[in-house]
C-alpha positions as protocol buffer text, in pm:
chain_id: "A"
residue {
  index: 1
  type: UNK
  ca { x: 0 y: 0 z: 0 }
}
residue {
  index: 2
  type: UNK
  ca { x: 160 y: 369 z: -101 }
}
residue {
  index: 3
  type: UNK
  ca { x: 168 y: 617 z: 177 }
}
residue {
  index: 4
  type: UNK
  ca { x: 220 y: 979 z: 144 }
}
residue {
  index: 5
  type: UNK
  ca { x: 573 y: 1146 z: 270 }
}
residue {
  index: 6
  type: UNK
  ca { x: 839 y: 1412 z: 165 }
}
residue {
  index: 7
  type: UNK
  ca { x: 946 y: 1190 z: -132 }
}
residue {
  index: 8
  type: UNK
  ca { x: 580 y: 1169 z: -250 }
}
residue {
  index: 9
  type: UNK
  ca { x: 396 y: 830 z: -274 }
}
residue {
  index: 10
  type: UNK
  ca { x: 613 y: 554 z: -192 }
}
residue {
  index: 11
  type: UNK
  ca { x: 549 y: 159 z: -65 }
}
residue {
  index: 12
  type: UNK
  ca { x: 513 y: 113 z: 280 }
}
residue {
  index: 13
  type: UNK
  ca { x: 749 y: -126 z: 250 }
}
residue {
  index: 14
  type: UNK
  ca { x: 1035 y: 155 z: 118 }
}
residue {
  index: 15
  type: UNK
  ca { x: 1161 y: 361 z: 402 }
}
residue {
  index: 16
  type: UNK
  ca { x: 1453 y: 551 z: 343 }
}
residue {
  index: 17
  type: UNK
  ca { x: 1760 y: 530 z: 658 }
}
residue {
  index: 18
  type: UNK
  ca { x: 1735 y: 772 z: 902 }
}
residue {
  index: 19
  type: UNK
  ca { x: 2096 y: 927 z: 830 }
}
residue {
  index: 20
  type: UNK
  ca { x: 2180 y: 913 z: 466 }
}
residue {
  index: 21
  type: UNK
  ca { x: 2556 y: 1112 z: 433 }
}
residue {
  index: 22
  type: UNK
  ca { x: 2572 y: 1381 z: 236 }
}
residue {
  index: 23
  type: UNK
  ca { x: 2925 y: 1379 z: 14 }
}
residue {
  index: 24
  type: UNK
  ca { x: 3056 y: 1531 z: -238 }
}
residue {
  index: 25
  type: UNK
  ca { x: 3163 y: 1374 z: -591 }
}
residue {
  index: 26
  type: UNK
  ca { x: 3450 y: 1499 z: -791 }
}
residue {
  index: 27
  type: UNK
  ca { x: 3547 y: 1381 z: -1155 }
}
residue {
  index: 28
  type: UNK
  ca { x: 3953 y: 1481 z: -1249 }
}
residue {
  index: 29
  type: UNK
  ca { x: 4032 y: 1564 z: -1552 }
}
residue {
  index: 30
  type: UNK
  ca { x: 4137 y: 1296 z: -1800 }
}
residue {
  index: 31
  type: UNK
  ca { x: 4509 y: 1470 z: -1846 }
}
residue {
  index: 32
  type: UNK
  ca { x: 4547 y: 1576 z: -1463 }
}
residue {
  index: 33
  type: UNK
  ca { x: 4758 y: 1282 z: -1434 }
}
residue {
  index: 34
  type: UNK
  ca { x: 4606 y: 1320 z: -1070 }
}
residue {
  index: 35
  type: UNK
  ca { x: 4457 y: 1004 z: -928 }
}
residue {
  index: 36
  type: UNK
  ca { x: 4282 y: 922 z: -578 }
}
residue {
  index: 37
  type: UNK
  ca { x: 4585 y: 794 z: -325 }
}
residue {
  index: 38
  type: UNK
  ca { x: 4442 y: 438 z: -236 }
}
residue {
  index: 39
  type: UNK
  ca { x: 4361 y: 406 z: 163 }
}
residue {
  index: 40
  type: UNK
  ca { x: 4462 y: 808 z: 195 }
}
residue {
  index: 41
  type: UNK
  ca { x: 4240 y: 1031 z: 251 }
}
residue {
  index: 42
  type: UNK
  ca { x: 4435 y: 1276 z: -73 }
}
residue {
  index: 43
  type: UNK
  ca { x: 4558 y: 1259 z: -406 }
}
residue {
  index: 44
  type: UNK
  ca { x: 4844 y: 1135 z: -570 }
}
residue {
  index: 45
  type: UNK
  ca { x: 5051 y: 1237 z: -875 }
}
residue {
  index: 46
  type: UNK
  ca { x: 5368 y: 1121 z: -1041 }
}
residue {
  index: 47
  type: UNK
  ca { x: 5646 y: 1419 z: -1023 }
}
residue {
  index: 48
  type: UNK
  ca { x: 5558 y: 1583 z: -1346 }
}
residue {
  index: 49
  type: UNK
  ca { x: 5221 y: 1654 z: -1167 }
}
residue {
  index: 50
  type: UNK
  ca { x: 5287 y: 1732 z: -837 }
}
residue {
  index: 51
  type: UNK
  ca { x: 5174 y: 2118 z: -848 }
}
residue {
  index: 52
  type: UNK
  ca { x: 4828 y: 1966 z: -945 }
}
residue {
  index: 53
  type: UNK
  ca { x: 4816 y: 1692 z: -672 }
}
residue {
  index: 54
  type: UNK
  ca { x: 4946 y: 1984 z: -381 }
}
residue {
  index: 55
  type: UNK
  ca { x: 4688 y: 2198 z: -527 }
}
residue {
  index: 56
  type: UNK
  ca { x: 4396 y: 1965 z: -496 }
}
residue {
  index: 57
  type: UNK
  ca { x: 4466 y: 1827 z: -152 }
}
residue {
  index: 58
  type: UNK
  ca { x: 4583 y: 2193 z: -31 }
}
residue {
  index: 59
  type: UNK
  ca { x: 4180 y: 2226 z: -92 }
}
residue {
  index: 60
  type: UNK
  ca { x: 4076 y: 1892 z: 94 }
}
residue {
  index: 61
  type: UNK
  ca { x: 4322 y: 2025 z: 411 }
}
residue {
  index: 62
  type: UNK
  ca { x: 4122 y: 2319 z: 400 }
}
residue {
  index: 63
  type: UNK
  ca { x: 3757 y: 2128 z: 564 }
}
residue {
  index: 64
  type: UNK
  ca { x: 3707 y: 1867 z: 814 }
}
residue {
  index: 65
  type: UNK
  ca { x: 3753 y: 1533 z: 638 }
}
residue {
  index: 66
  type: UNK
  ca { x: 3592 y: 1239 z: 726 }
}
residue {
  index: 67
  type: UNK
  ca { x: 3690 y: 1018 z: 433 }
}
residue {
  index: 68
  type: UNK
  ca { x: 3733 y: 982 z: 77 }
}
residue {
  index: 69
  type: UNK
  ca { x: 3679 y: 689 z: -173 }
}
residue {
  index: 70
  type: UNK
  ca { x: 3661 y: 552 z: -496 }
}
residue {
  index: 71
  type: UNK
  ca { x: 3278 y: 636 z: -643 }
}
residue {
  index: 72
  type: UNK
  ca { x: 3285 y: 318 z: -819 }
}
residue {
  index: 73
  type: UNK
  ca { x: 3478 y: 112 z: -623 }
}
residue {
  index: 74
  type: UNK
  ca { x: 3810 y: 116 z: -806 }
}
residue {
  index: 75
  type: UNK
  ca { x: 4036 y: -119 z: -704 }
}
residue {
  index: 76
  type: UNK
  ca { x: 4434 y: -6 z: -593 }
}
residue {
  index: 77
  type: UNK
  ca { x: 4596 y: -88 z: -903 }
}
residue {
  index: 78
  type: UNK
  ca { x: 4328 y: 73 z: -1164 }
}
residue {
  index: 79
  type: UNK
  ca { x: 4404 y: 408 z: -889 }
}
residue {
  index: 80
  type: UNK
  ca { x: 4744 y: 384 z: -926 }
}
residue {
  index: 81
  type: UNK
  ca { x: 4723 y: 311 z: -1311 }
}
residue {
  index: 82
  type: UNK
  ca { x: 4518 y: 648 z: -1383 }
}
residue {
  index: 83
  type: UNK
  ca { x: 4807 y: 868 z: -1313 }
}
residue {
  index: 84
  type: UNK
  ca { x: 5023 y: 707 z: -1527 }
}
residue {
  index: 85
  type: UNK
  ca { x: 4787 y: 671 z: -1837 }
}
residue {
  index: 86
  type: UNK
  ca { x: 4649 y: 999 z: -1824 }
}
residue {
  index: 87
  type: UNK
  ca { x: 4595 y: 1125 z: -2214 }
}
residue {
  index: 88
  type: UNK
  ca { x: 4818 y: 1481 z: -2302 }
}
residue {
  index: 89
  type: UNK
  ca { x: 4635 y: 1808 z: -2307 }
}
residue {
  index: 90
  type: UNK
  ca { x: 4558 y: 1815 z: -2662 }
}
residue {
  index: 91
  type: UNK
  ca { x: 4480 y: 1440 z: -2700 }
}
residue {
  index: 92
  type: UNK
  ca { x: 4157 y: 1524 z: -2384 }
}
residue {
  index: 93
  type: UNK
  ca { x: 4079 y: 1858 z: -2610 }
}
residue {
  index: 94
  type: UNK
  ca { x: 4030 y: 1662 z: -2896 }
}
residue {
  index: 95
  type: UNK
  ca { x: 3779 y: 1427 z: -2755 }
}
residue {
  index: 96
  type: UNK
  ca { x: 4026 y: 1078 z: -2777 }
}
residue {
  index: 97
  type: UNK
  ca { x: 3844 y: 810 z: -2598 }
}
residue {
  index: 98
  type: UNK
  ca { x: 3957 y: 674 z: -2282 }
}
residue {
  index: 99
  type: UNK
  ca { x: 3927 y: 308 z: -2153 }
}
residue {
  index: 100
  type: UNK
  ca { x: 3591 y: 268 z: -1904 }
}
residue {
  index: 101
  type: UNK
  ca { x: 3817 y: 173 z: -1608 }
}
residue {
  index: 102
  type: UNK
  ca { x: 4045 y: 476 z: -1647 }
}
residue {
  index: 103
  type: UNK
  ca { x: 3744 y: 685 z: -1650 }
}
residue {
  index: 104
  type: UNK
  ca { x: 3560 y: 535 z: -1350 }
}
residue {
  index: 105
  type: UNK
  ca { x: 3862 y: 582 z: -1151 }
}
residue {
  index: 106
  type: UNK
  ca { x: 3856 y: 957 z: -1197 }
}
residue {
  index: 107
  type: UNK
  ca { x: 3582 y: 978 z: -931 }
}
residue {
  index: 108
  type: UNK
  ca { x: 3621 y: 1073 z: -625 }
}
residue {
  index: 109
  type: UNK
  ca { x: 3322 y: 1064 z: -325 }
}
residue {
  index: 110
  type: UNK
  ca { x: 3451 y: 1327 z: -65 }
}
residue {
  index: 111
  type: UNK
  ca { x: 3266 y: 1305 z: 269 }
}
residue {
  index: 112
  type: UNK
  ca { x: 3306 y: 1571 z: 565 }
}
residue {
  index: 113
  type: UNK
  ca { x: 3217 y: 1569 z: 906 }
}
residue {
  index: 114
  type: UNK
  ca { x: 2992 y: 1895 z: 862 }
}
residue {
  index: 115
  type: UNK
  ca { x: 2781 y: 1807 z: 602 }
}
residue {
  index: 116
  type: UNK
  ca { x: 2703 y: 2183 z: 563 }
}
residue {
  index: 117
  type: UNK
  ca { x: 3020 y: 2255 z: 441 }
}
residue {
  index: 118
  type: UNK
  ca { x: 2943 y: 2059 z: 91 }
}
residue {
  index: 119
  type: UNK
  ca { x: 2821 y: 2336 z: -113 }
}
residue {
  index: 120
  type: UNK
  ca { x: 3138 y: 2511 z: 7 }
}
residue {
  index: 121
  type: UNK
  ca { x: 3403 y: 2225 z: -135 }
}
residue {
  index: 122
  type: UNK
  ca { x: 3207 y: 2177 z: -450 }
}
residue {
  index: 123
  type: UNK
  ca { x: 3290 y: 2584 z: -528 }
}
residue {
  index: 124
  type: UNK
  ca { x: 3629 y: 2556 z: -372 }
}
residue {
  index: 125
  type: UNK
  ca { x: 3635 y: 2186 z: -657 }
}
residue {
  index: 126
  type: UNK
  ca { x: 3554 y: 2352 z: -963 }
}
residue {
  index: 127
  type: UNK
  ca { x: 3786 y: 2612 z: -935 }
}
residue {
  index: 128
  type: UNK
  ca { x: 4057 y: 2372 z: -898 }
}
residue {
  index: 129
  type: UNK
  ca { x: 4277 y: 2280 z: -1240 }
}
residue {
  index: 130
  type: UNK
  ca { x: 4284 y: 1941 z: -1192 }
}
residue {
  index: 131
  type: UNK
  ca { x: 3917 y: 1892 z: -1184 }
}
residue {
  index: 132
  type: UNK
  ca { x: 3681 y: 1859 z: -1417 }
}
residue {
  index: 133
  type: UNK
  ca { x: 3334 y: 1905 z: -1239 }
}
residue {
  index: 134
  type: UNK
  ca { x: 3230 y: 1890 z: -855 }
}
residue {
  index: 135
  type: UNK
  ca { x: 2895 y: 1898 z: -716 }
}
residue {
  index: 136
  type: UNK
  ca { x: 2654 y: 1722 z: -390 }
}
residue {
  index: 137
  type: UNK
  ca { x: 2568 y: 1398 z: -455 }
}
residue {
  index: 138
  type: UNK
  ca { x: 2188 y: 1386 z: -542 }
}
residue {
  index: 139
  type: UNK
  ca { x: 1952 y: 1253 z: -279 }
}
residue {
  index: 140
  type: UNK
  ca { x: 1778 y: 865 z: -289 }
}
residue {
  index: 141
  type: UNK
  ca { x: 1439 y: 901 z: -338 }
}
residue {
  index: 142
  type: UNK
  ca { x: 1212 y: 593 z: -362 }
}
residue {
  index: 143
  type: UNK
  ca { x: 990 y: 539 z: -726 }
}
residue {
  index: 144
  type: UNK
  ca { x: 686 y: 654 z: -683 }
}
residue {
  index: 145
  type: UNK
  ca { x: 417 y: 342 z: -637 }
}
residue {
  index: 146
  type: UNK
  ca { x: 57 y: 519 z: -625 }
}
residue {
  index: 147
  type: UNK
  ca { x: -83 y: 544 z: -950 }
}
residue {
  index: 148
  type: UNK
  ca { x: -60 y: 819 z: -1147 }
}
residue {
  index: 149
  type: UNK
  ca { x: -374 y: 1022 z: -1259 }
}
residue {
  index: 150
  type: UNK
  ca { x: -541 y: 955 z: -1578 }
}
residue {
  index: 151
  type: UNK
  ca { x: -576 y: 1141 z: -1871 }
}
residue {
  index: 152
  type: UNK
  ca { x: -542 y: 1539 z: -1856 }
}
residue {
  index: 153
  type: UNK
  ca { x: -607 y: 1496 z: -1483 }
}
residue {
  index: 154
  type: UNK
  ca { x: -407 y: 1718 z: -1219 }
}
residue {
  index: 155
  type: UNK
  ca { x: -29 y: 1528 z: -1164 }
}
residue {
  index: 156
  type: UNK
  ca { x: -60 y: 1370 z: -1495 }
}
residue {
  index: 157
  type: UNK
  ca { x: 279 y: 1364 z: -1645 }
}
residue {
  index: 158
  type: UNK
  ca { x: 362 y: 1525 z: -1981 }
}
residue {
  index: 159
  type: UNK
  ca { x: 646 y: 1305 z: -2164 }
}
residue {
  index: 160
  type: UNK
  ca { x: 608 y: 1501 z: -2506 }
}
residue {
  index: 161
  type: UNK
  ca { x: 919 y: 1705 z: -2453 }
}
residue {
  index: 162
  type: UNK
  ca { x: 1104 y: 1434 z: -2384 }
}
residue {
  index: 163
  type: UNK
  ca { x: 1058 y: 1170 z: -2669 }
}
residue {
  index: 164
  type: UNK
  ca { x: 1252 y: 1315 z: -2937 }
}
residue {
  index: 165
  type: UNK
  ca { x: 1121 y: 1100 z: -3211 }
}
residue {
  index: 166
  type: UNK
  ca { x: 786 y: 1319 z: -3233 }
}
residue {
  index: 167
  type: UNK
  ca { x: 955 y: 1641 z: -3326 }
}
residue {
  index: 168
  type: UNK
  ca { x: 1080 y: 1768 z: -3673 }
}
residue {
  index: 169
  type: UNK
  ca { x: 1299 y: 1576 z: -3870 }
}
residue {
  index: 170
  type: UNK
  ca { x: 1630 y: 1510 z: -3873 }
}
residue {
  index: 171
  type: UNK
  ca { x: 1590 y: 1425 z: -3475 }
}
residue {
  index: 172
  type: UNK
  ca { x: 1236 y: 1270 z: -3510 }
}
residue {
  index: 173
  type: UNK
  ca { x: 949 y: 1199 z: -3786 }
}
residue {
  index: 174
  type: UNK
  ca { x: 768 y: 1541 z: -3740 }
}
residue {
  index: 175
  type: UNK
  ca { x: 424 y: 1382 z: -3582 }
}
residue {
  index: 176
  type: UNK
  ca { x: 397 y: 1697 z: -3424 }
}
residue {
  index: 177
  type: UNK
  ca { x: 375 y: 1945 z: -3742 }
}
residue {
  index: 178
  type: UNK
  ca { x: 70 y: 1709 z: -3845 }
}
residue {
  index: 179
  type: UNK
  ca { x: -114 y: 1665 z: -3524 }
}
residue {
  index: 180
  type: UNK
  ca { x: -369 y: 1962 z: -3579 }
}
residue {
  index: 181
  type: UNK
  ca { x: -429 y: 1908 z: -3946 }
}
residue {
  index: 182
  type: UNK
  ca { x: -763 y: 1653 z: -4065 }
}
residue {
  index: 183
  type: UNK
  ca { x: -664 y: 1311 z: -4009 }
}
residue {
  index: 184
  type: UNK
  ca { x: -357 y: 1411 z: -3751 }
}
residue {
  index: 185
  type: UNK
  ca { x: -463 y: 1278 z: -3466 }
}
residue {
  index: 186
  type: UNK
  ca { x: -493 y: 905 z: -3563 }
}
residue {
  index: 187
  type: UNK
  ca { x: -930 y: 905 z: -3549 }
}
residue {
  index: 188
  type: UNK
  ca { x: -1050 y: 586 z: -3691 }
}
residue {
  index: 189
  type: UNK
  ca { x: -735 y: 427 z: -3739 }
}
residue {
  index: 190
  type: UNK
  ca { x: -676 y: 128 z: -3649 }
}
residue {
  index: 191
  type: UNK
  ca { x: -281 y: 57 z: -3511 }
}
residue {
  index: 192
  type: UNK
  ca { x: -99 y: -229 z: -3613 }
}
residue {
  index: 193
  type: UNK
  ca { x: 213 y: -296 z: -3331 }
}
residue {
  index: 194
  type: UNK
  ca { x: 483 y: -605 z: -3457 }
}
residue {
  index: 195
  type: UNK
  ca { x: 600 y: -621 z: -3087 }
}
residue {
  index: 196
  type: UNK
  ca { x: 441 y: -602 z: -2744 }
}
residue {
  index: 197
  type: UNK
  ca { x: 466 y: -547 z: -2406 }
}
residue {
  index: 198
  type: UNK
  ca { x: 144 y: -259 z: -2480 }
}
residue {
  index: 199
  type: UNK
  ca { x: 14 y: -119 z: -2140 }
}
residue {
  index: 200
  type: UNK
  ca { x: -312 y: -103 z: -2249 }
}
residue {
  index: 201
  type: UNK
  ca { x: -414 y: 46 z: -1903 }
}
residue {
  index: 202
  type: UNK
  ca { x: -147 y: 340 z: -1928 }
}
residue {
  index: 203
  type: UNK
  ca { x: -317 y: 703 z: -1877 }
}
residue {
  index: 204
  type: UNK
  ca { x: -235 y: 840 z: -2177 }
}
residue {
  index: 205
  type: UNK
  ca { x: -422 y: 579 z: -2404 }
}
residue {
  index: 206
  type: UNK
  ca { x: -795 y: 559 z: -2449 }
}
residue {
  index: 207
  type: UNK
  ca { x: -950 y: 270 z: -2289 }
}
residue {
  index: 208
  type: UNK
  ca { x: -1150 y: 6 z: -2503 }
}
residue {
  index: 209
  type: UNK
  ca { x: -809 y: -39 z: -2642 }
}
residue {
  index: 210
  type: UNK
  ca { x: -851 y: -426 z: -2860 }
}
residue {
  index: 211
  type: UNK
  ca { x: -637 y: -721 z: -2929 }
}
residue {
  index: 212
  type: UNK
  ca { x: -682 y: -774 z: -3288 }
}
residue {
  index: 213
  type: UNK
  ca { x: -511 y: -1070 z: -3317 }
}
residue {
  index: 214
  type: UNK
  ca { x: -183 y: -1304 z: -3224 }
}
residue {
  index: 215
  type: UNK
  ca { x: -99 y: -1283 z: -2806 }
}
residue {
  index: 216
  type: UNK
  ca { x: -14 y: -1001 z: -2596 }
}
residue {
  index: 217
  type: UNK
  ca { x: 423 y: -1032 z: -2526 }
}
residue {
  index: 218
  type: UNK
  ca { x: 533 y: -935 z: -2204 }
}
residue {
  index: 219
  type: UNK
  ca { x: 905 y: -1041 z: -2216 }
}
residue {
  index: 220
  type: UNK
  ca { x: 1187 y: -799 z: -2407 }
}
residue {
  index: 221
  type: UNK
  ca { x: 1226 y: -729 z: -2752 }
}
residue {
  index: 222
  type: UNK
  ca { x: 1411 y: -1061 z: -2930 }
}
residue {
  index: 223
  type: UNK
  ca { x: 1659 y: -756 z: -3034 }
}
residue {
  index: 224
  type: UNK
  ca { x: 1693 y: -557 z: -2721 }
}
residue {
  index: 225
  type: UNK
  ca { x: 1767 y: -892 z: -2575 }
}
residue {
  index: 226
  type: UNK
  ca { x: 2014 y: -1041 z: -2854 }
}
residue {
  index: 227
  type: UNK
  ca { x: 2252 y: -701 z: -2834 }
}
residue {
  index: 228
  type: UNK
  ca { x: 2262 y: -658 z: -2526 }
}
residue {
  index: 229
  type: UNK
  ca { x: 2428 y: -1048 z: -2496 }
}
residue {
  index: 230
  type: UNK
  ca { x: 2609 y: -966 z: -2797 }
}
residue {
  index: 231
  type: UNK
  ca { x: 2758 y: -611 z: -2607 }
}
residue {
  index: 232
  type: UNK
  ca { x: 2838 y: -844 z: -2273 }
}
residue {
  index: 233
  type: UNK
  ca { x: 3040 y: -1089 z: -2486 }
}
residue {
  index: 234
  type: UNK
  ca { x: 3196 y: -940 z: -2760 }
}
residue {
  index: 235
  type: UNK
  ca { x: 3238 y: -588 z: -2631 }
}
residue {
  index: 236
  type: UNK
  ca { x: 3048 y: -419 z: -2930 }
}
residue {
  index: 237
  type: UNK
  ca { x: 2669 y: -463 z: -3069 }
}
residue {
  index: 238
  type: UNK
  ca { x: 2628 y: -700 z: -3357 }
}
residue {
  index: 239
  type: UNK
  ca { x: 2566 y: -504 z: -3754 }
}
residue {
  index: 240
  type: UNK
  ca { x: 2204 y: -504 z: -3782 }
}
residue {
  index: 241
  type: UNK
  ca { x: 2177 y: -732 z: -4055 }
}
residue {
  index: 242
  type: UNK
  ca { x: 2336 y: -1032 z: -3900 }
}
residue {
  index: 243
  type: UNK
  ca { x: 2088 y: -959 z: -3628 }
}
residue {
  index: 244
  type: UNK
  ca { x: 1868 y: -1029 z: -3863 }
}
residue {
  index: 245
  type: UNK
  ca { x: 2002 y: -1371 z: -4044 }
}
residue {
  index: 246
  type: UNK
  ca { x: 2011 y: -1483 z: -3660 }
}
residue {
  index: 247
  type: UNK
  ca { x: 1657 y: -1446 z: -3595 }
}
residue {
  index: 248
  type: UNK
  ca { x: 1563 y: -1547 z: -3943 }
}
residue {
  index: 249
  type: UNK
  ca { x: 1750 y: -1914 z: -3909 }
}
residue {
  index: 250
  type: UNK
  ca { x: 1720 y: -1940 z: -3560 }
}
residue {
  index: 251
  type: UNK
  ca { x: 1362 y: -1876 z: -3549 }
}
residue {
  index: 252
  type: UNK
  ca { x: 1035 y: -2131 z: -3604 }
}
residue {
  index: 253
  type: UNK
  ca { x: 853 y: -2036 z: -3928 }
}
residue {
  index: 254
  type: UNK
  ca { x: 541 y: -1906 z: -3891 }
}
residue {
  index: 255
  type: UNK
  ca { x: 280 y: -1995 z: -4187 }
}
residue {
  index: 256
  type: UNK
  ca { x: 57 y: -1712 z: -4312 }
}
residue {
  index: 257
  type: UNK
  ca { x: -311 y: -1791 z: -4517 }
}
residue {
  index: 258
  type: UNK
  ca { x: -195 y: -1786 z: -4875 }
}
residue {
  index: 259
  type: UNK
  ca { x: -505 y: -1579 z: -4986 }
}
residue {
  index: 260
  type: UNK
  ca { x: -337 y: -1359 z: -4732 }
}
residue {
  index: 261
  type: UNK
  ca { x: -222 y: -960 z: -4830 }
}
residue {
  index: 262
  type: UNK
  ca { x: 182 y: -984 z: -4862 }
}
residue {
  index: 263
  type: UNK
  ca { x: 201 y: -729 z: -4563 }
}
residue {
  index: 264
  type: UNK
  ca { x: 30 y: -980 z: -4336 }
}
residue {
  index: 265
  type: UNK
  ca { x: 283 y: -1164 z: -4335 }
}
residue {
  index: 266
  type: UNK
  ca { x: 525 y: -1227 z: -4088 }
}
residue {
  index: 267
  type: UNK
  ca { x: 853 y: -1373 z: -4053 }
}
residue {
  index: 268
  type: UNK
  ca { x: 998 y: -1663 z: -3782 }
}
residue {
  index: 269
  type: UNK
  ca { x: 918 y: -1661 z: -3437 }
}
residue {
  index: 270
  type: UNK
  ca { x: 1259 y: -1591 z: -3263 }
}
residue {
  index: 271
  type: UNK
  ca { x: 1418 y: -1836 z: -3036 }
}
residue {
  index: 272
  type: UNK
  ca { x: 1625 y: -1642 z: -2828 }
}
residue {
  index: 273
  type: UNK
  ca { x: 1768 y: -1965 z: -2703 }
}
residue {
  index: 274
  type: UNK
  ca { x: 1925 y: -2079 z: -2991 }
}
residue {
  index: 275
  type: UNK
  ca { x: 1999 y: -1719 z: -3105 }
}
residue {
  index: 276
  type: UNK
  ca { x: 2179 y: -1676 z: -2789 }
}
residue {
  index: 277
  type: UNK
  ca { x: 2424 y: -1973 z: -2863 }
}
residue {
  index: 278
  type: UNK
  ca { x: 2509 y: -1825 z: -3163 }
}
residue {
  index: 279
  type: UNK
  ca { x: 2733 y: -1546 z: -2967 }
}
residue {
  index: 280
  type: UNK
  ca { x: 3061 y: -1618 z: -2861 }
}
């Protein structure tokens, strides 16, 4: 059951700790050659970089302390490995990419024993050479579990900014420049979806909503599923079109009516299983 408090509607179940710390969280810059100093509460640097390293824990000598970590958990040697595999000046201006690990271990979660003194650090952070951004580490708050209100009701949230593929083209198809014209709005048309997982419940569809034919699909997209597996194991995504041959010859035919239209018909029902061993 959702019950009302400062984070809005949450489960009763959710209750947030009674002290949650307030930090701070620091990102270096990728050629600061400066790197967290593993079990310290400071910063090291190799000797090329020590006016940067002095600099930056000149600032943290400056508050109350109460510790400072890894924000992802870095282990000692991928620390100790940033400082030496820092990128030149001109290599970070241009926008070279950096390994994941090197990047991870460029942040830094700075705790004090006043709490109050955060917004101070952060300004005294950014001002600092060897970092790239500073700023208080955003608050937990639970999901929301009440439902939301339907339709144009009061609360009712408004996604339309956000989904990009409704505005003018090149970013989206330009449904928006035809919504107010005869015909825009979709009356009397009937939808034809080639995927699932449809809340046909959600606020912002009309109810009556009807399954036309074949069964509802709750599970993920064969796609979704087969490049994200793909990303895990081979590091990149797989070319679209071998996507495809893998869910064409993995998949059980489906048999359409003859008398059928042509664009009734649909291709195999993908087996993710046997897709899946097809990776790696």
């Amino acid at each position: 059951m959702a019950a009302q408090s400062k984070a809005g509607f949450v489960k009763g179940s959710v209750a947030l700790p009674d002290k949650i710390p307030d930090y701070v969280i620091a990102e270096l810059r990728y050629e600061s050659q400066v790197a967290l100093a593993p079990s310290a509460a400071r910063f090291s640097a190799p000797p090329a970089a020590e006016d940067a390293r002095d600099s930056l824990n000149k600032v943290l000598e400056d508050f109350d302390v109460k510790e400072v970590n890894s924000h992802f958990d870095m282990k000692k040697k991928q620390l100790e490995m940033r400082a030496l595999a820092a990128p030149s000046a001109a290599m970070a201006a241009a926008g070279t990419p950096v390994p994941s690990e090197f990047a991870l271990s460029g942040f830094a979660q700075i705790q004090l024993k006043n709490p109050k003194e955060c917004d101070k650090l952060v300004k005294r952070l950014e001002k600092n050479r060897a970092v790239w951004k500073a700023y208080r580490a955003p608050r937990p708050v639970p999901a929301a579990a009440a439902p939301a209100p339907e339709g144009k009701a009061a609360g009712s949230r408004n996604f339309e900014p956000a989904q990009g593929y409704l505005h003018d083209v090149s970013n989206g198809i330009s449904a928006m420049a035809v919504w107010n014209q005869p015909g825009g709005k979709g009356k009397n048309v009937t939808i034809c979806d080639i995927e699932g997982a449809w809340l046909l419940d959600h606020e912002d569809l009309p109810t009556g909503i009807k399954l036309i034919g074949g069964d509802m699909i709750n599970d993920l997209g064969a796609v979704a599923c087969l490049q994200g597996l793909a990303k895990a194991k081979l590091g990149d995504p797989l070319p679209p079109a071998k996507v495809r041959d893998i869910l064409m010859s993995t998949g059980t035919p489906q048999e359409a009516d003859a008398a059928a239209p042509l664009a009734q018909r649909i291709g195999p029902l993908p087996n993710l299983a046997k897709a899946v061993a097809t990776i790696g």
